[in-house]
N, CA, C and O of each residue as an XYZ file, in Angstrom:
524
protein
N      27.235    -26.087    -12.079
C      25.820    -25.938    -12.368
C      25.664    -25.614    -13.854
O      26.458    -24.810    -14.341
N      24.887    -26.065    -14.482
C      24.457    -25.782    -15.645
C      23.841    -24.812    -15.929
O      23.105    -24.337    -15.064
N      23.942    -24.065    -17.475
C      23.352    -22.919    -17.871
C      21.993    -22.594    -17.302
O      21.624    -21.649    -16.605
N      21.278    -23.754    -17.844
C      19.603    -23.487    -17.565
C      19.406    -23.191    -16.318
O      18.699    -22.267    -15.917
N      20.373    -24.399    -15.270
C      19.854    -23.888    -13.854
C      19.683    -22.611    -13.565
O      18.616    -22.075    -13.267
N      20.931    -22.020    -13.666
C      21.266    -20.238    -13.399
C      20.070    -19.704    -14.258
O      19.263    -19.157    -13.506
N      19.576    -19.660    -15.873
C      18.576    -19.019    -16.002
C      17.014    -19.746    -15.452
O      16.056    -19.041    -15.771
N      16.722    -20.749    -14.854
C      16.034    -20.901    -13.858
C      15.480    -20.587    -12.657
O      14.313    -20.423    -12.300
N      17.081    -20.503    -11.800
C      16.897    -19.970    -10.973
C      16.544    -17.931    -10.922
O      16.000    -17.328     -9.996
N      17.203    -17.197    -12.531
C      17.100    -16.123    -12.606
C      15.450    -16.056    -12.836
O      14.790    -15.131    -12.365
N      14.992    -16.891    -13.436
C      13.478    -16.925    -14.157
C      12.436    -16.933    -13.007
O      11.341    -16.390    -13.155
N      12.814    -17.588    -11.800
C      11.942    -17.734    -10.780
C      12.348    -16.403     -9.692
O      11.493    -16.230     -8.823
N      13.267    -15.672     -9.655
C      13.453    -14.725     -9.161
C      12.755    -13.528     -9.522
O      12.294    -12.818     -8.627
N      12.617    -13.210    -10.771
C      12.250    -12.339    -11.411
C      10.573    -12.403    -11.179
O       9.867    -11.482    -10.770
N      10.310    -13.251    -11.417
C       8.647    -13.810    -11.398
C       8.552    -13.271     -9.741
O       7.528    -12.732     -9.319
N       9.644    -13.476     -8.967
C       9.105    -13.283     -7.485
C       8.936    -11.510     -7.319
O       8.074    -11.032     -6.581
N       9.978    -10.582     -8.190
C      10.113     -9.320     -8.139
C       8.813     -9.019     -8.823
O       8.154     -8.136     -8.274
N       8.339     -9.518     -9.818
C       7.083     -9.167    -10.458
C       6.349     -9.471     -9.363
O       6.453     -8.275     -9.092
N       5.749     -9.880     -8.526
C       4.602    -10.004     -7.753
C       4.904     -9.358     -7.094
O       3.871     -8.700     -6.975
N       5.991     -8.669     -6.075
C       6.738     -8.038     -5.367
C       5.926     -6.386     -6.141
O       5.481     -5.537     -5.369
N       5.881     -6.247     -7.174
C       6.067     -5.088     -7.923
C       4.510     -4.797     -7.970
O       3.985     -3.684     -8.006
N       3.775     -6.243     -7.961
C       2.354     -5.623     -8.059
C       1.922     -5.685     -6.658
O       0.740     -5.373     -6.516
N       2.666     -6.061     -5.381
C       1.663     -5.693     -4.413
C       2.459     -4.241     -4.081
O       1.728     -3.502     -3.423
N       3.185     -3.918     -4.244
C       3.770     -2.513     -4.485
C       2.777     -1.445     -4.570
O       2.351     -0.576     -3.808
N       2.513     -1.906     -6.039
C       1.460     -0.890     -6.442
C      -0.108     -0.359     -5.779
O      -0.856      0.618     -5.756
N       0.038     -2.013     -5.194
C      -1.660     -2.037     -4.659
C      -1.264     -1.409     -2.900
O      -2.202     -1.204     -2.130
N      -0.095     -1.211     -2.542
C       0.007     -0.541     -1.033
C      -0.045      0.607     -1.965
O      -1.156      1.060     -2.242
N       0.847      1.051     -2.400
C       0.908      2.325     -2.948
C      -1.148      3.143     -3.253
O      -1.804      3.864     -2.501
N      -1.380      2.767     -4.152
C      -2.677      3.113     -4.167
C      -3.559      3.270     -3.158
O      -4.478      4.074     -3.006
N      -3.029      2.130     -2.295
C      -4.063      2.083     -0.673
C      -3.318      3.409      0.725
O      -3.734      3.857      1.793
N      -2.154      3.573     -0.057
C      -1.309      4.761      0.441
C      -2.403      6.172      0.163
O      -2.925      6.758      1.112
N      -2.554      6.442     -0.800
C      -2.807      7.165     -1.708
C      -3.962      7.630     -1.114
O      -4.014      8.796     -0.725
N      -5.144      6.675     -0.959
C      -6.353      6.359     -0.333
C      -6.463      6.665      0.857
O      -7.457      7.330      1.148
N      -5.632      6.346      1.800
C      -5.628      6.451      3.143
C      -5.272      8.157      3.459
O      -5.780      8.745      4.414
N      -4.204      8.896      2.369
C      -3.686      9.896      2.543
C      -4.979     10.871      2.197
O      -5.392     11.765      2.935
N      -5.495     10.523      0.986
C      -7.079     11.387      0.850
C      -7.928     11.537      2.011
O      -8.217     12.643      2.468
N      -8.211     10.767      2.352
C      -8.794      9.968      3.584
C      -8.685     11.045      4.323
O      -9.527     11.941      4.380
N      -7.384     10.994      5.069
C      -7.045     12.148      6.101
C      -6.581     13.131      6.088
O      -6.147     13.750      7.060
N      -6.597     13.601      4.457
C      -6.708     14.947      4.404
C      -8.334     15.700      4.662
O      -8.643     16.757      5.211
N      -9.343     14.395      3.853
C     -10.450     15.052      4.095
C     -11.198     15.237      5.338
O     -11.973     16.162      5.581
N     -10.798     13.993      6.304
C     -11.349     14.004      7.793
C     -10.648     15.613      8.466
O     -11.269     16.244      9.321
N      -9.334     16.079      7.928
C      -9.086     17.412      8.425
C      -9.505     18.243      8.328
O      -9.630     19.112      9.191
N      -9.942     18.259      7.009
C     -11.137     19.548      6.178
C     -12.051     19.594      7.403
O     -12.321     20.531      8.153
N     -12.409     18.455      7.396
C     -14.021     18.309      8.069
C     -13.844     18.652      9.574
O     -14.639     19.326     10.228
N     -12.954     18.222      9.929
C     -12.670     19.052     11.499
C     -12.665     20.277     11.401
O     -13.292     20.962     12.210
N     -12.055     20.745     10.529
C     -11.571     22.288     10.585
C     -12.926     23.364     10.130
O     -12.984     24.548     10.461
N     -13.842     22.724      9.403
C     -14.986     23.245      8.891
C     -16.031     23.959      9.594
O     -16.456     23.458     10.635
N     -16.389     24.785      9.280
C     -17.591     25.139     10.033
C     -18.662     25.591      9.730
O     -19.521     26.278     10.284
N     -18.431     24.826      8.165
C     -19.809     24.766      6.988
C     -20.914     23.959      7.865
O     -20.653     23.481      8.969
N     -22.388     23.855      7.129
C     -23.382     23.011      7.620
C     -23.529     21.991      6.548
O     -24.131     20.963      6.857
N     -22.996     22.133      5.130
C     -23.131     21.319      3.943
C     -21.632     21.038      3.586
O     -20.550     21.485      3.965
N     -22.062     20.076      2.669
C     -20.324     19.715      2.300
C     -21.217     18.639      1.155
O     -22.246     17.972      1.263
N     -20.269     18.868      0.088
C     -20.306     17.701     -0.926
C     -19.869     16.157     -0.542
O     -18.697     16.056     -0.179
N     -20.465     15.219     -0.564
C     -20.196     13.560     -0.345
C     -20.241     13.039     -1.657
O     -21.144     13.167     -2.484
N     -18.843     12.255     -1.789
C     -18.838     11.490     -2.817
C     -19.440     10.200     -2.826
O     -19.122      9.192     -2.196
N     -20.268     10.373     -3.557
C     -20.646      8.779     -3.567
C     -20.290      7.330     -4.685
O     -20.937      6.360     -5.082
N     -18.685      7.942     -4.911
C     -17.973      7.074     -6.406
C     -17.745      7.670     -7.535
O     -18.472      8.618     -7.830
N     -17.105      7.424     -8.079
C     -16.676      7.228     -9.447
C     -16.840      9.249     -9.684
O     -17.207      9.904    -10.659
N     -16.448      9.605     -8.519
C     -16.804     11.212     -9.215
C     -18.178     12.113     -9.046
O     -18.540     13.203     -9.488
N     -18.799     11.047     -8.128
C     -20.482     11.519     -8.322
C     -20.450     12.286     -7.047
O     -19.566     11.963     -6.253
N     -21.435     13.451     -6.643
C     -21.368     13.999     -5.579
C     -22.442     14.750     -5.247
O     -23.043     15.373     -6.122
N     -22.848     14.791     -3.861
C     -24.354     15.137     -3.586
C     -23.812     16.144     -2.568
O     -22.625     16.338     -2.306
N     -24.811     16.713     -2.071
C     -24.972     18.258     -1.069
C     -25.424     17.448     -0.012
O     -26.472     16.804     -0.059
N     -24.680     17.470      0.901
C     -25.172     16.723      2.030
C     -25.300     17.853      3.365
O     -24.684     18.920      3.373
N     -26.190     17.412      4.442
C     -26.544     18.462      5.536
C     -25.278     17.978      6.211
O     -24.756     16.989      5.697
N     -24.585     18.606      7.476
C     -23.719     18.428      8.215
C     -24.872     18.727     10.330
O     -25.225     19.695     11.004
N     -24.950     17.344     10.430
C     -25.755     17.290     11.442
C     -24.943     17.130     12.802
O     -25.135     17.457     13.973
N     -24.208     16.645     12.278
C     -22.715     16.266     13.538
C     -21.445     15.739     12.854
O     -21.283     15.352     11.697
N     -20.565     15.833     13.909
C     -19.480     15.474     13.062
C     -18.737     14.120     13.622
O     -17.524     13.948     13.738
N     -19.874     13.140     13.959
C     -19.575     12.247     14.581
C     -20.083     11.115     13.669
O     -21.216     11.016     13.200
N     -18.537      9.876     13.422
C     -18.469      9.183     12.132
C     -18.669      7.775     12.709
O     -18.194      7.342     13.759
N     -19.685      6.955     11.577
C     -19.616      5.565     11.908
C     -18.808      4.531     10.806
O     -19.136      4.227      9.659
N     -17.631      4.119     11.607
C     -16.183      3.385     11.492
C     -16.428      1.963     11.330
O     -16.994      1.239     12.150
N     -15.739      1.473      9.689
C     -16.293      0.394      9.413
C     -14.967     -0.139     10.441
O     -13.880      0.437     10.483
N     -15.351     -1.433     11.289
C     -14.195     -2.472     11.958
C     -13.889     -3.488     11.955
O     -13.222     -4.147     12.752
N     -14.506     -3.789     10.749
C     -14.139     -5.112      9.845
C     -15.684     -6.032     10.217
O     -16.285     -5.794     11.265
N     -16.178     -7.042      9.253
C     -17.248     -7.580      9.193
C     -18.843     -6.851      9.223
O     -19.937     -7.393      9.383
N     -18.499     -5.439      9.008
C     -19.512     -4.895      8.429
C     -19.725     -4.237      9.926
O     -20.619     -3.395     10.003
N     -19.055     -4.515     11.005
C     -19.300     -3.958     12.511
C     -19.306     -2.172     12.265
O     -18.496     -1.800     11.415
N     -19.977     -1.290     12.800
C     -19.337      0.229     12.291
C     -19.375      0.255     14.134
O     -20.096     -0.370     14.911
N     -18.848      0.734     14.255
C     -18.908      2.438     15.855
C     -18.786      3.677     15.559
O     -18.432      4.136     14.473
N     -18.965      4.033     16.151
C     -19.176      5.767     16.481
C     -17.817      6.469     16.895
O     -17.343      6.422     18.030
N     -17.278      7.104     15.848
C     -16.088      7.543     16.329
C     -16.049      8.789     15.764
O     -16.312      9.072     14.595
N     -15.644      9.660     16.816
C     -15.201     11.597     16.609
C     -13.745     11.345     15.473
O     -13.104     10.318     15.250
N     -13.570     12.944     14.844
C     -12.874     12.920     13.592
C     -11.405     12.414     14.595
O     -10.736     11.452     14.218
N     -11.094     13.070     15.678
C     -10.068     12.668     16.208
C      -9.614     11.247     16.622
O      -8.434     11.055     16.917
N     -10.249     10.551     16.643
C     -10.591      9.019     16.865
C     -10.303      8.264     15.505
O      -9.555      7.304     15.316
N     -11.094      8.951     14.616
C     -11.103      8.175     13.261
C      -9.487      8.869     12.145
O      -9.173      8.475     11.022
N      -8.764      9.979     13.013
C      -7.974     10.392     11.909
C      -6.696      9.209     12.830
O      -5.806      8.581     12.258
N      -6.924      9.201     14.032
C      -5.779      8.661     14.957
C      -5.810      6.528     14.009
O      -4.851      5.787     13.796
N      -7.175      6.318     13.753
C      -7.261      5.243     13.541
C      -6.854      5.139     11.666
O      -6.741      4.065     11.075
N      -6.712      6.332     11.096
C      -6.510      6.397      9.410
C      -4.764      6.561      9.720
O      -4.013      6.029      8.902
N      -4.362      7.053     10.508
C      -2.747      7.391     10.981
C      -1.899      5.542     11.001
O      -0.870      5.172     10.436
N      -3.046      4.610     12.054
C      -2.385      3.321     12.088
C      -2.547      2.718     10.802
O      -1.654      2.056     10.273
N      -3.404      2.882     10.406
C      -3.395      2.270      8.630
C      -2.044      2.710      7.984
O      -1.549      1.838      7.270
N      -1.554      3.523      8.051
C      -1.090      4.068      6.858
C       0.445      3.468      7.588
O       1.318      3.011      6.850
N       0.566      3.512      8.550
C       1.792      2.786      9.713
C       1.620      1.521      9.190
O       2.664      0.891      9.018
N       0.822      1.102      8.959
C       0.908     -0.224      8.525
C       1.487     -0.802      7.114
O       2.297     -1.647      6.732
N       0.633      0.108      6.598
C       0.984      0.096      4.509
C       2.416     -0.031      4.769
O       3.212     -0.957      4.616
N       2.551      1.575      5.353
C       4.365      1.959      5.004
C       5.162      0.536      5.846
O       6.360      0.610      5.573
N       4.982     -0.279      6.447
C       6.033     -0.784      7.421
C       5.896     -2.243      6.686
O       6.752     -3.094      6.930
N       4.631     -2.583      5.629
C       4.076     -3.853      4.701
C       5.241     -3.310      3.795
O       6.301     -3.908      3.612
N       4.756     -1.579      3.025
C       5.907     -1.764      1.921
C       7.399     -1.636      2.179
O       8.071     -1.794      1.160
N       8.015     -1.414      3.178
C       9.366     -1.558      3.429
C       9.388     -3.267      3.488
O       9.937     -3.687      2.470
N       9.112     -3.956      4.054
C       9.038     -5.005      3.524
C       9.846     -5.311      2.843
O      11.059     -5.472      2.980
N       8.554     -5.490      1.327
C       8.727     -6.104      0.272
C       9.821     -4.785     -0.687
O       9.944     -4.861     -1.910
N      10.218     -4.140     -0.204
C      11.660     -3.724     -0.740
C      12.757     -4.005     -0.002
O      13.838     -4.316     -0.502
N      12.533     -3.908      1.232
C      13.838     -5.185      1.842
C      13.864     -6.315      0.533
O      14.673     -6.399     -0.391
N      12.885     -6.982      0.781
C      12.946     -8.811     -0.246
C      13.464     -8.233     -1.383
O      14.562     -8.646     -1.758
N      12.691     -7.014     -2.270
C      13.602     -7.016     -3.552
C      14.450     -6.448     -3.559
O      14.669     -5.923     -4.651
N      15.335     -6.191     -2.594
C      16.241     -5.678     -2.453
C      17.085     -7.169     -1.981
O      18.183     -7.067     -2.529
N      17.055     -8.130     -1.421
C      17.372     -9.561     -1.127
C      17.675    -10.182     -2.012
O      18.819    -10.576     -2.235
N      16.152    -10.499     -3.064
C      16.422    -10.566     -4.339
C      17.555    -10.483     -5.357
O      18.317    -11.329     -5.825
N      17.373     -8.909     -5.572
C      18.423     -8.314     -6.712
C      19.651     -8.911     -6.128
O      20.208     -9.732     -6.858
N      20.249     -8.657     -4.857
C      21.450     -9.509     -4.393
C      21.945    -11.275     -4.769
O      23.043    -11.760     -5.041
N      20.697    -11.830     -4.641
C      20.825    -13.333     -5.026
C      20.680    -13.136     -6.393
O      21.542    -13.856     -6.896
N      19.979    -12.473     -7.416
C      20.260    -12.637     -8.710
C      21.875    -12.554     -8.843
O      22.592    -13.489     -9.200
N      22.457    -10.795     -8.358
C      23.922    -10.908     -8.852
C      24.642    -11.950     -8.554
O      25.304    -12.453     -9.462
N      24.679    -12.389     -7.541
C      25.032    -13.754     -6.543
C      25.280    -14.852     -7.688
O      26.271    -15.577     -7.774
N      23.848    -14.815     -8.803
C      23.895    -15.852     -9.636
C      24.442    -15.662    -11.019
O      25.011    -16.529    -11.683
N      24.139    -14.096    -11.466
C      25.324    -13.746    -12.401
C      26.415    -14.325    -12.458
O      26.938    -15.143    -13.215
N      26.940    -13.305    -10.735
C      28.380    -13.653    -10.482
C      28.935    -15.060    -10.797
O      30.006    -15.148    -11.397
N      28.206    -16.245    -10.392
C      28.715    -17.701    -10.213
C      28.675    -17.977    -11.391
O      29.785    -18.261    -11.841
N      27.464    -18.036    -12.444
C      27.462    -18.304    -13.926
C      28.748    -17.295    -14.564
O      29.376    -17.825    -15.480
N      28.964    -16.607    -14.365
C      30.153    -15.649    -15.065
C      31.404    -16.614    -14.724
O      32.125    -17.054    -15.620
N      31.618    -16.927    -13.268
C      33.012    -17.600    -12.894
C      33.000    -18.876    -13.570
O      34.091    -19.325    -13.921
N      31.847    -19.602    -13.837
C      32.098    -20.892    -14.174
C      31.781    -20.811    -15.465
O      31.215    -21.877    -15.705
N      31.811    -20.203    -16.388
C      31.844    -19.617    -17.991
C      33.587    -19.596    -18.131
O      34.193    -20.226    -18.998
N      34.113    -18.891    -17.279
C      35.508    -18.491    -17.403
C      36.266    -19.720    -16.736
O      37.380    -19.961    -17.200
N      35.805    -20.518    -15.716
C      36.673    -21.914    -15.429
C      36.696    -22.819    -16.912
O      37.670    -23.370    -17.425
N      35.683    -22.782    -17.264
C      35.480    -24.058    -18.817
C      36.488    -23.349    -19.826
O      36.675    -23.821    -20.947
């Protein structure tokens, strides 16, 4: 095999670890999210305030009344239900089962990866030293 192939084939590997690396980041963050998430649904169980601050973004936050503690659960397509904190922390628990079992994954692959790169070291090294 020729030089270029091997840095070809290294060039398209790498490009695959880079995308590998940014959905990484984006479970990671959605990790992150999910973990806020259910720390705060615990607060809120455990509470026995009538007010509580609601964020509404970027840092902004209002005094909100506490009328019940019964939450409406987005379920994809804008559908919500009615779900108790225990319902909704059991349903923030499978999310996060999910992230973690997406990002093992894609460190299996770059972990697959890094193997077929050395793989290709290795062979470009032996056939450097046959010539």
């Amino acid at each position: 095999m020729a030089r270029e192939e091997y840095l070809l084939k290294l060039s398209i590997l790498e490009q695959e670890i880079g995308k590998l690396e940014q959905q990484m980041q984006m479970i990671e963050q959605q990790v992150l999210e999910m973990q806020t998430l259910n720390f705060g649904l615990q607060e809120l169980e455990q509470s026995k305030e009538k007010e509580m601050l609601a964020n509404l973004g970027k840092n902004i936050f209002i005094k909100t009344e506490i009328k019940d503690k019964e939450l409406l659960v987005d379920v994809g397509n804008k559908t919500f239900i009615k779900k108790n904190i225990k319902e909704t922390l059991n349903v923030v628990e499978e999310q996060l089962g999910k992230l973690m079992e997406a990002k093992n994954k894609i460190i299996m692959r770059m972990q697959e990866i890094q193997q077929q790169m050395q793989e290709i070291v290795a062979e470009a090294e032996k056939a450097v030293k046959e010539k």
